[in-house]
GUSE-577705 format. One line per 10 residues: for each residue x, y, z of N, C-alpha, C, O, CB. Coordinates in nm, 4 decimals, decimal comma. Each point is the difference from the previous one (the first is absolute). Glycine has a CB too. Layout:
REM GUSE-577705
X/Y/Z/X/Y/Z/X/Y/Z/X/Y/Z/X/Y/Z; ...
This chain:
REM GUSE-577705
1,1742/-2,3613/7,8722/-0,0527/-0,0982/-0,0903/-0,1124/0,0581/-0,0843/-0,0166/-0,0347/-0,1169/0,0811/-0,1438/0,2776; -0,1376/0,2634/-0,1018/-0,1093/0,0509/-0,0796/0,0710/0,1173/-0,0859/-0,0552/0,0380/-0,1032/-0,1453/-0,1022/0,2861; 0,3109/0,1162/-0,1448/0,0184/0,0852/-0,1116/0,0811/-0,0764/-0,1044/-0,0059/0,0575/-0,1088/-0,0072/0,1501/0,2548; 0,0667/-0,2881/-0,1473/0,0243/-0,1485/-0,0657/-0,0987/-0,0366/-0,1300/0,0113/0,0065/-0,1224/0,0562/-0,0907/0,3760; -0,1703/0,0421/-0,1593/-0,0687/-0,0629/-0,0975/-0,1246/0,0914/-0,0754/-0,0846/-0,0432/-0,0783/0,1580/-0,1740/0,2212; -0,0525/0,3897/-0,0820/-0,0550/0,1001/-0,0679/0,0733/0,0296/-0,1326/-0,0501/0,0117/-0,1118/-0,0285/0,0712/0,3297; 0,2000/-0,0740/-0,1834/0,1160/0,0226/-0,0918/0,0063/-0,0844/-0,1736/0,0315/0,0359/-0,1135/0,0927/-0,0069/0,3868; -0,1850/-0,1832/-0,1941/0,0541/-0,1256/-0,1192/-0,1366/0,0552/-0,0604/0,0287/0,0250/-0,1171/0,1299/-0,2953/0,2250; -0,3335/0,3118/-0,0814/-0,0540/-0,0081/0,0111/-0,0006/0,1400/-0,1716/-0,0285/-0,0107/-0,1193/-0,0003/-0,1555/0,4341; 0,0743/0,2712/-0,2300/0,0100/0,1008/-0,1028/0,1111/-0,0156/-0,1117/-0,0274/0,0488/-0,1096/-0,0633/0,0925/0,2895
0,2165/-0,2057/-0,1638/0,0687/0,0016/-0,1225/-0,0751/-0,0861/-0,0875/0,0207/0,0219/-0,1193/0,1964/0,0230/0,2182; -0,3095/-0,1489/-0,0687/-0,0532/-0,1186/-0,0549/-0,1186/0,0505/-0,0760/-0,0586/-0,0640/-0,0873/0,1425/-0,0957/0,2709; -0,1240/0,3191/-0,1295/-0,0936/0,0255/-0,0881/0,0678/0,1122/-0,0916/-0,0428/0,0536/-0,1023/-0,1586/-0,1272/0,2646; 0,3042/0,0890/-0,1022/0,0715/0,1503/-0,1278/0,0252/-0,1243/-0,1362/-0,0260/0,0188/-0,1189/0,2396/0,2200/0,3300; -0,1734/-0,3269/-0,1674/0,0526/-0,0815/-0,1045/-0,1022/-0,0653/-0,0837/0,0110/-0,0367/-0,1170/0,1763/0,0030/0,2552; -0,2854/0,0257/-0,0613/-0,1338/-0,0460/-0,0692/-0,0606/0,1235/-0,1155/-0,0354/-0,0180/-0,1165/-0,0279/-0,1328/0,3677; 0,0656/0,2400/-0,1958/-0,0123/0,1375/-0,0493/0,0736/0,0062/-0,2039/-0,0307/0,0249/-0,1166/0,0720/0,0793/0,4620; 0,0699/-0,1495/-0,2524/0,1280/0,0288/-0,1292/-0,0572/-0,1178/-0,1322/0,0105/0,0155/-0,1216/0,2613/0,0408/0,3301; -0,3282/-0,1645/-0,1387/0,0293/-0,1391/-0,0704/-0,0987/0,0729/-0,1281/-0,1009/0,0659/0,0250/0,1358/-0,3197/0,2000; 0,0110/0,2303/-0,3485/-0,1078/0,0577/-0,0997/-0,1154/-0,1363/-0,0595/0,0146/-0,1209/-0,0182/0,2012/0,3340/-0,0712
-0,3045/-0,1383/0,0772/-0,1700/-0,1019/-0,0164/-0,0035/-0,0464/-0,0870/-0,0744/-0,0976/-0,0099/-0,0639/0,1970/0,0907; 0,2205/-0,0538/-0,1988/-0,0708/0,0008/-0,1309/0,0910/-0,1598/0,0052/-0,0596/-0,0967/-0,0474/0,0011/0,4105/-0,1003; 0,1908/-0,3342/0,2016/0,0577/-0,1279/0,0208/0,0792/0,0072/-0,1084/0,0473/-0,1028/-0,0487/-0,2166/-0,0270/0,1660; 0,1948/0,2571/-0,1708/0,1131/-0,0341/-0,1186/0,1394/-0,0098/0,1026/0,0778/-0,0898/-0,0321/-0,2012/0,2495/-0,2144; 0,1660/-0,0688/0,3774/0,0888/0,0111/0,0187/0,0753/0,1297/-0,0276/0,1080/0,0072/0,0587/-0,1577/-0,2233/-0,0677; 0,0152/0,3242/-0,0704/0,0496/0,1199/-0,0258/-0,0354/0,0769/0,0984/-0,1204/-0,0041/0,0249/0,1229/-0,0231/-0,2381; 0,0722/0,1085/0,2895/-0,0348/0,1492/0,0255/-0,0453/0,1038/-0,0722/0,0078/-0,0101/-0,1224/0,1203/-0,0438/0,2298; -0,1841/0,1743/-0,0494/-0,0623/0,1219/-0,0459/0,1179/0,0080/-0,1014/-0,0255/-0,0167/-0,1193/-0,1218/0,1420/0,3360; 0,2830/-0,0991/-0,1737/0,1263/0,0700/-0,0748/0,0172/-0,0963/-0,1351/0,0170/0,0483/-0,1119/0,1253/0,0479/0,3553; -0,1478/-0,2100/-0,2223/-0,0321/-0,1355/-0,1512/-0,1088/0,0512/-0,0342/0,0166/0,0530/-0,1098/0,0607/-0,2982/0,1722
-0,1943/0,2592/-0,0218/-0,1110/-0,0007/-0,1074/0,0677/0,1175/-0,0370/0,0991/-0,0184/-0,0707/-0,3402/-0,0967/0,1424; 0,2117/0,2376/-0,0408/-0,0171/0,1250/-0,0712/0,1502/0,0093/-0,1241/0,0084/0,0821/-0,0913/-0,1631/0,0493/0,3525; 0,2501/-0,2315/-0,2304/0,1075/0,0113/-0,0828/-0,0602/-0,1455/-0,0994/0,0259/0,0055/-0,1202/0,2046/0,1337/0,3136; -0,2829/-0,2233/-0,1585/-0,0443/-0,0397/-0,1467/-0,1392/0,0540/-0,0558/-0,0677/-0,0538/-0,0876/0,1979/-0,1566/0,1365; -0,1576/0,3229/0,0169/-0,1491/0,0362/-0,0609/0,0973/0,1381/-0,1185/-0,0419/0,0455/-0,1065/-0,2167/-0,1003/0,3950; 0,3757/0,0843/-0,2257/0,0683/0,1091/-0,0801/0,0385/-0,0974/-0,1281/-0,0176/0,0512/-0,1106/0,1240/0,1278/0,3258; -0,0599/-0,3028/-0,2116/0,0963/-0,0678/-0,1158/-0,1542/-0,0382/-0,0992/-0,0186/0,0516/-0,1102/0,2974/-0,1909/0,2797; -0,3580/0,0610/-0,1177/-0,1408/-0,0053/-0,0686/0,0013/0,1212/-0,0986/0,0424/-0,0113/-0,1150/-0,1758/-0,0969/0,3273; 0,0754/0,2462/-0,1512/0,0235/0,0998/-0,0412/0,0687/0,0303/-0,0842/-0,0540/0,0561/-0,0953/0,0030/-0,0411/0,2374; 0,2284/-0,0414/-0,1476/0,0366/0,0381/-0,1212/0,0275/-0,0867/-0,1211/0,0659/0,0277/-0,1003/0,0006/0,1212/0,2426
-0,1473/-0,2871/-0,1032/0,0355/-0,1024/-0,0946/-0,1203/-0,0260/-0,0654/-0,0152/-0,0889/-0,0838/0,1960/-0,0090/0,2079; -0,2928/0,2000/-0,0736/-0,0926/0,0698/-0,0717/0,0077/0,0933/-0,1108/-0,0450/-0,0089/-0,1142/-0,0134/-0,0322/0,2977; 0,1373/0,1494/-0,1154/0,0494/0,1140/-0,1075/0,0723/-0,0227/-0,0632/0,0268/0,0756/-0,0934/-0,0539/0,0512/0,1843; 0,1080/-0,2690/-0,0647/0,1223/0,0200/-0,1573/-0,0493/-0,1194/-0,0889/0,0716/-0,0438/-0,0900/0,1936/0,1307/0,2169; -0,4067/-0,1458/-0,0957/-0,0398/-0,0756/-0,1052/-0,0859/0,0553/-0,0835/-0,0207/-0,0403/-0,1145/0,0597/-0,1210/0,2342; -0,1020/0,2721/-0,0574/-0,0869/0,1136/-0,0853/0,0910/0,1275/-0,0711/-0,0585/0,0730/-0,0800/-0,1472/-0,1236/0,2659; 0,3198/0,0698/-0,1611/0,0807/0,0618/-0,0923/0,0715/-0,0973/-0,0889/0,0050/0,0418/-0,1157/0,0149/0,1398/0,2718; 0,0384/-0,3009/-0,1378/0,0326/-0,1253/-0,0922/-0,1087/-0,0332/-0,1044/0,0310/-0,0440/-0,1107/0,0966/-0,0544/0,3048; -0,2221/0,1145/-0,1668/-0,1525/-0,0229/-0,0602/-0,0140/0,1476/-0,0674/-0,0362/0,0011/-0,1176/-0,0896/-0,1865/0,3203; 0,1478/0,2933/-0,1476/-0,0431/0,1388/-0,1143/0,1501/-0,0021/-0,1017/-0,0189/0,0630/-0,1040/-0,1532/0,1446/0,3166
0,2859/-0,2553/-0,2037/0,0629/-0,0135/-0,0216/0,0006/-0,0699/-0,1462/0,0193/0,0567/-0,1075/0,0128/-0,0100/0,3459; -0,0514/-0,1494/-0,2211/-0,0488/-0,0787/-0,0917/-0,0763/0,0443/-0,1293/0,0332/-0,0138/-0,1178/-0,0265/-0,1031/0,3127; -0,1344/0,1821/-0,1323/-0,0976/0,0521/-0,1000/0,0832/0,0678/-0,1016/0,0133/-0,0286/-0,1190/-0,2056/0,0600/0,2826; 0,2717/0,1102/-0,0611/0,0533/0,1030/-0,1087/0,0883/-0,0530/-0,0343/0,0271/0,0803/-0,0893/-0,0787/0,1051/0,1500; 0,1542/-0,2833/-0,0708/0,0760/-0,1020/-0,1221/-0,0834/-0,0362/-0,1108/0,0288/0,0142/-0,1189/0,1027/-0,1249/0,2857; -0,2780/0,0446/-0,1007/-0,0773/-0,0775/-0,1206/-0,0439/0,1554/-0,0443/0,0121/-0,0296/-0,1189/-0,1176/-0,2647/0,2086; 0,0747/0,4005/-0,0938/-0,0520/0,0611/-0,0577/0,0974/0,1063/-0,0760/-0,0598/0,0586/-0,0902/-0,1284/-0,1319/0,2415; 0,2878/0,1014/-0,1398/0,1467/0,0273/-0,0533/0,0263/-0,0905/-0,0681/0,0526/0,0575/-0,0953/0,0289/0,0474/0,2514; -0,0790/-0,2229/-0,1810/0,0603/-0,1227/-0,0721/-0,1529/0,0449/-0,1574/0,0239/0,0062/-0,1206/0,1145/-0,2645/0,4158; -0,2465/0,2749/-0,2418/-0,1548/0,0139/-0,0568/0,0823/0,1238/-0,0953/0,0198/-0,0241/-0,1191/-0,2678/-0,0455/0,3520
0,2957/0,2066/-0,1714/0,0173/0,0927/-0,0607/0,1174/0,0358/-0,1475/0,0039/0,0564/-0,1094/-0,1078/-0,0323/0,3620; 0,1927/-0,1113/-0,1481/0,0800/0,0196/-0,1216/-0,0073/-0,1219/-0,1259/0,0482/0,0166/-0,1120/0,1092/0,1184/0,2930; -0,2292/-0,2603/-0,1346/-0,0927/-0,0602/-0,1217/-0,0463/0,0784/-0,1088/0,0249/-0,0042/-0,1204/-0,1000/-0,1249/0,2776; -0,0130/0,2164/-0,0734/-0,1187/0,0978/-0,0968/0,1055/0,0906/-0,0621/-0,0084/0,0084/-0,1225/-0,2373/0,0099/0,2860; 0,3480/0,0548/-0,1026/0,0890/0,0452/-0,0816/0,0892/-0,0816/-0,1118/-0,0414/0,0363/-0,1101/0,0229/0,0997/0,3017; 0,0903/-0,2011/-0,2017/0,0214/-0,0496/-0,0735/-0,0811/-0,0747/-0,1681/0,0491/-0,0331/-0,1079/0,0713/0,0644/0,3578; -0,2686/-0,0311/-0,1916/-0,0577/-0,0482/-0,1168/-0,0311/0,1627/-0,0782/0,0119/0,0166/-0,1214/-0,1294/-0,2894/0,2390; 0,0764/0,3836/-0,0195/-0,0336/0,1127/-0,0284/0,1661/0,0720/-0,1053/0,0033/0,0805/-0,0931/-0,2211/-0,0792/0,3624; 0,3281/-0,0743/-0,2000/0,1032/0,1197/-0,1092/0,0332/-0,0958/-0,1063/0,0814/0,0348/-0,0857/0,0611/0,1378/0,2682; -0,2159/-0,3323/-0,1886/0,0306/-0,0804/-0,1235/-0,0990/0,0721/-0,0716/0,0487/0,0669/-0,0912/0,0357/-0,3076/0,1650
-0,2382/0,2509/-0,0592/-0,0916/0,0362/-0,0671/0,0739/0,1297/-0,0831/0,0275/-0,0080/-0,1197/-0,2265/-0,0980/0,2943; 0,2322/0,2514/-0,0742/0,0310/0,0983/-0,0319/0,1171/0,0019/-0,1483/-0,0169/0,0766/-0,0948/-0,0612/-0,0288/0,3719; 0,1808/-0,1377/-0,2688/0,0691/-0,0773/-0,0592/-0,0508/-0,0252/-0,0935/0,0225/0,0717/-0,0975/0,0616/-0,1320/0,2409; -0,1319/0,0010/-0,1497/-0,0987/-0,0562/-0,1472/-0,0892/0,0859/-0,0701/-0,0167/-0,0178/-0,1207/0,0013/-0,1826/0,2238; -0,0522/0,3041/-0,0339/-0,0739/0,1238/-0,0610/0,0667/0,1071/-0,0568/-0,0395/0,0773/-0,0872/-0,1023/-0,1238/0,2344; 0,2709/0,0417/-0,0748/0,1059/0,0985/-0,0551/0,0641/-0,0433/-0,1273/0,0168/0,0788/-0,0931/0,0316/-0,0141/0,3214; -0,0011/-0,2297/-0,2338/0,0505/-0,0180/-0,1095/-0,1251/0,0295/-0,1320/0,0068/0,0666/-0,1034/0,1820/-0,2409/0,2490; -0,3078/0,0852/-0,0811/-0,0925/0,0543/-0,1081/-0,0038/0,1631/-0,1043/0,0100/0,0283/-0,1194/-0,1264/-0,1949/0,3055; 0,0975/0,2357/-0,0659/0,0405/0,1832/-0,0436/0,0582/-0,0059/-0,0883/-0,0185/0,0533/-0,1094/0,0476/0,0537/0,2842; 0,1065/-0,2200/-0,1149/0,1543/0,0849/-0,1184/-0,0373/-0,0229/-0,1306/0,0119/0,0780/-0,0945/0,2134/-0,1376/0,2306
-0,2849/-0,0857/-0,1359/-0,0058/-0,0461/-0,1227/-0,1171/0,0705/-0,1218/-0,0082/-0,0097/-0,1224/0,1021/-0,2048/0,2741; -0,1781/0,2905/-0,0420/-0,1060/0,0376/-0,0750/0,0533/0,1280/-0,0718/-0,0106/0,0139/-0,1218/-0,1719/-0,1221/0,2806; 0,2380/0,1972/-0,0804/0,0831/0,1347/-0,0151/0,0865/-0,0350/-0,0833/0,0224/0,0932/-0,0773/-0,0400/0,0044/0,2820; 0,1154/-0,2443/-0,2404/0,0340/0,0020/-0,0861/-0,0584/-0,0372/-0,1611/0,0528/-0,0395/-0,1040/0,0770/0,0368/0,3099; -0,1908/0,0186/-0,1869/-0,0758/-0,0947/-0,0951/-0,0847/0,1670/-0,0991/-0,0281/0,0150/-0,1189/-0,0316/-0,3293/0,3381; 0,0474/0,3917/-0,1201/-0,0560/0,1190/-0,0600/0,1048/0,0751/-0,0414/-0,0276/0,1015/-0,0639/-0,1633/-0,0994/0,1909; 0,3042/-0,0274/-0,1059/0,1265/0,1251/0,0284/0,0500/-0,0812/-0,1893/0,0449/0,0525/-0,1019/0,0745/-0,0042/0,5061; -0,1629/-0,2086/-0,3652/0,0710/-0,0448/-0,1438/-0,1211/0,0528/-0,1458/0,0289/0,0336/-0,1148/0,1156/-0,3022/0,2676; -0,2699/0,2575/-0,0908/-0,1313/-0,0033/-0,1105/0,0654/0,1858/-0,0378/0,0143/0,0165/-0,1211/-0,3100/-0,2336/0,2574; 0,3273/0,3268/-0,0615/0,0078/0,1457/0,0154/0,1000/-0,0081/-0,1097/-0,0220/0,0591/-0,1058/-0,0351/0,0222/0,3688
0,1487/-0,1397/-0,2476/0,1348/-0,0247/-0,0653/-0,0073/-0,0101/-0,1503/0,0400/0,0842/-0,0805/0,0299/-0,2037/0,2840; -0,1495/-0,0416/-0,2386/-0,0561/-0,0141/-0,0932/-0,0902/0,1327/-0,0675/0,0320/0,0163/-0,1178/-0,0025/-0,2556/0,2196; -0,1148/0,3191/-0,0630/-0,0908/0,0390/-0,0501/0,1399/0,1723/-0,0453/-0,0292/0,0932/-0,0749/-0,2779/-0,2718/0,2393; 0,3896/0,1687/-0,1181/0,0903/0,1330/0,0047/0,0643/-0,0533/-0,1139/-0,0136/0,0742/-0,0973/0,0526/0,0217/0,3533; 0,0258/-0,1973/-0,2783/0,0136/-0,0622/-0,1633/-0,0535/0,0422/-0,1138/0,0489/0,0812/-0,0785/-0,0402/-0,2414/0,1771; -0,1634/0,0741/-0,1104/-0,0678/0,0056/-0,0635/-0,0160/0,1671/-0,0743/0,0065/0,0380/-0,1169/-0,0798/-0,2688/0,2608; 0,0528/0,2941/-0,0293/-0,0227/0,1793/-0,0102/0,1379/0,0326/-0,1236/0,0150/0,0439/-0,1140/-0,1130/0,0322/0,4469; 0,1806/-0,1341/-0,2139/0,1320/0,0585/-0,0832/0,0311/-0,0404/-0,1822/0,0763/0,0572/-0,0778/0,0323/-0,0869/0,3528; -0,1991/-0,0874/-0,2987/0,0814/-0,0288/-0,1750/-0,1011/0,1056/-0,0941/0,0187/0,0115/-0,1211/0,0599/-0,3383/0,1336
């Protein structure tokens, strides 16, 4: 009987042992596997999040490009027109020479 009620005595405290404090109910093997999922639902909201940036800042770039090869565009046509404009005055003045 006494090794009986030594017996009920110690499983009652292994089990007490086991019972977890914090009262969620998880084991060591649960926490540390939702301390891993925490973890990566950490890291893929901070790469979703850097993610993001370099879209907004790629979306930023090729903005700036586009106004940069309209500008370029427009300075170039300017050129032509100026170059033509001397190529016609050159023209004229090769006339004139000539009567």
């Amino acid at each position: 009987m006494k090794r009986l009620s030594i017996s009920v005595m110690l499983a009652a405290a292994v089990l007490a042992g086991c019972d977890p404090s914090s009262g969620d109910g998880m084991g060591p093997a649960q926490k540390a596997g939702k301390a891993v999922d925490e973890a990566g639902t950490k890291v893929q909201d901070a790469v979703q999040k850097q993610m993001a940036e370099a879209d907004a800042a790629a979306e930023r770039a090729r903005e700036k490009a586009k106004v940069a090869a309209a500008e370029a565009s427009r300075n170039l046509d300017r050129a032509t027109a100026k170059v033509g404009e001397k190529v016609e005055k050159a023209g004229e003045k090769m006339q004139e020479a000539a009567r």
